[in-house]
C-alpha positions in Angstrom: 169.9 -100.7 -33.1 169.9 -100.6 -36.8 167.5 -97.3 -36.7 170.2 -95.9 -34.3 173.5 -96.7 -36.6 171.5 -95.5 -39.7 170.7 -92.2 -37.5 174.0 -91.4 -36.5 175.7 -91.9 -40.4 173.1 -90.1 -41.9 173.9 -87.1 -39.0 177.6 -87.6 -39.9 177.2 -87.2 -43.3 175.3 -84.1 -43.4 177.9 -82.5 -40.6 180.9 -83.8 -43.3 179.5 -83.3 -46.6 179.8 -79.7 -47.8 176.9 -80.0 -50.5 173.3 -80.8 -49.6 172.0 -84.1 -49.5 168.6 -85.1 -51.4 166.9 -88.3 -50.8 165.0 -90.6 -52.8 163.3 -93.9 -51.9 162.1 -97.1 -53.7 162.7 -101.1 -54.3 166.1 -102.1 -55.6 165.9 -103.1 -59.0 169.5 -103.9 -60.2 172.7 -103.9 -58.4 175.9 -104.6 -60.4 179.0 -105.5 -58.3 182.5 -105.1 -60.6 185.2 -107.5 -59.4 188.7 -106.7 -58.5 189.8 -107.3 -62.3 187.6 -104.8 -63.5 189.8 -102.6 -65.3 187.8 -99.7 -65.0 187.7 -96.6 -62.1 184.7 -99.2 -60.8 186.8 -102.3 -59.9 185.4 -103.8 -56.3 182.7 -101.1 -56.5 178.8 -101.0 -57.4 176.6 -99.6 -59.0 172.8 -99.8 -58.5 169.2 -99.0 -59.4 166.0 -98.3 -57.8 162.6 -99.1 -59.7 162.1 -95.7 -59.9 165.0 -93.0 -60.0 165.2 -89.5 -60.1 165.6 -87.2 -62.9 168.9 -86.8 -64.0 170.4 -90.2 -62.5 171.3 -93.7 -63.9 172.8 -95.6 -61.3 173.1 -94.7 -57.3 177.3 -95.8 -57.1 179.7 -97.1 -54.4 182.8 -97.1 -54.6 185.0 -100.0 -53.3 187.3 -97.7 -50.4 184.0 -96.4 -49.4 184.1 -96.8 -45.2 180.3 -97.5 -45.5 180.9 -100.2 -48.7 179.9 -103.7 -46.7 177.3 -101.9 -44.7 175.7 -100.8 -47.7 175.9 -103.7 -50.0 174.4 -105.7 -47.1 171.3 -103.6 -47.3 170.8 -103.1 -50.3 170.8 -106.8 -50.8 168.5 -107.5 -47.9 165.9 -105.1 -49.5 166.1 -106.4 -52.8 165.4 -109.8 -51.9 162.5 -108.9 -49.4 161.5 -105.9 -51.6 161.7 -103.7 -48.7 161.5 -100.3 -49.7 164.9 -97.9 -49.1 165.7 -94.6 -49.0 168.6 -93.3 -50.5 170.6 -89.9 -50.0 172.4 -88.5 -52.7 174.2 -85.0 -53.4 172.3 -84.0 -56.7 175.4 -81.5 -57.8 177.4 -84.7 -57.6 175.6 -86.5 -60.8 178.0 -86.4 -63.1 177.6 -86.4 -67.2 176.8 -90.9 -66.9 174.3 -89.7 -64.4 176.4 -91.6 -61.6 175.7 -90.3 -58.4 177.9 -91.4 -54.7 175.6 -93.1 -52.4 176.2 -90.8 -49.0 173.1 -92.9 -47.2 171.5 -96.0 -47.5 168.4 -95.7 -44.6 165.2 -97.8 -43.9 161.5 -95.0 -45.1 
């Protein structure tokens, strides 16, 4: 069932997103959650690394009002604590000048 839900948003999300969508696996190294008194653009969000990331990115990011936000979180944590590997899609004309790049996917290799 999970294979199926992570099927369908990453379908979705190539059908809605205008740019193209690159992908890059690995182990989740770091996640940084920012509570609701952050008083930056990042407060409720996330940020979050892989052990290795691709050139041109610092942190994978989710934003708090992201529809996808729990989902996400949930497996990002699973596969940090089991060290299950993850692959993540990414819009690579979306890095801006941090190198912060919008999740779009978060799918099992």
């Amino acid at each position: 069932m999970k294979k199926i839900i992570n099927i369908v948003i990453l379908i979705f999300t190539f059908y809605c997103s205008s740019a193209i969508a690159v992908s890059h696996s690995g182990t989740v190294k770091k996640i940084n959650l920012y509570g609701g008194e952050w008083g930056n653009s990042w407060k409720g969000g996330m940020l979050y690394r892989l052990d290795t990331m691709p050139i041109g990115v610092t942190y994978f990011t989710v934003r708090a009002n992201d529809i996808a936000f729990q989902s996400f979180l949930s497996l990002l944590l699973t596969a940090k604590h089991t060290k299950m590997p993850v692959v993540i899609h990414y819009a690579p004309d979306k890095v801006d000048g941090n190198g912060y790049v919008n999740t779009l996917v978060v799918s099992e290799p």
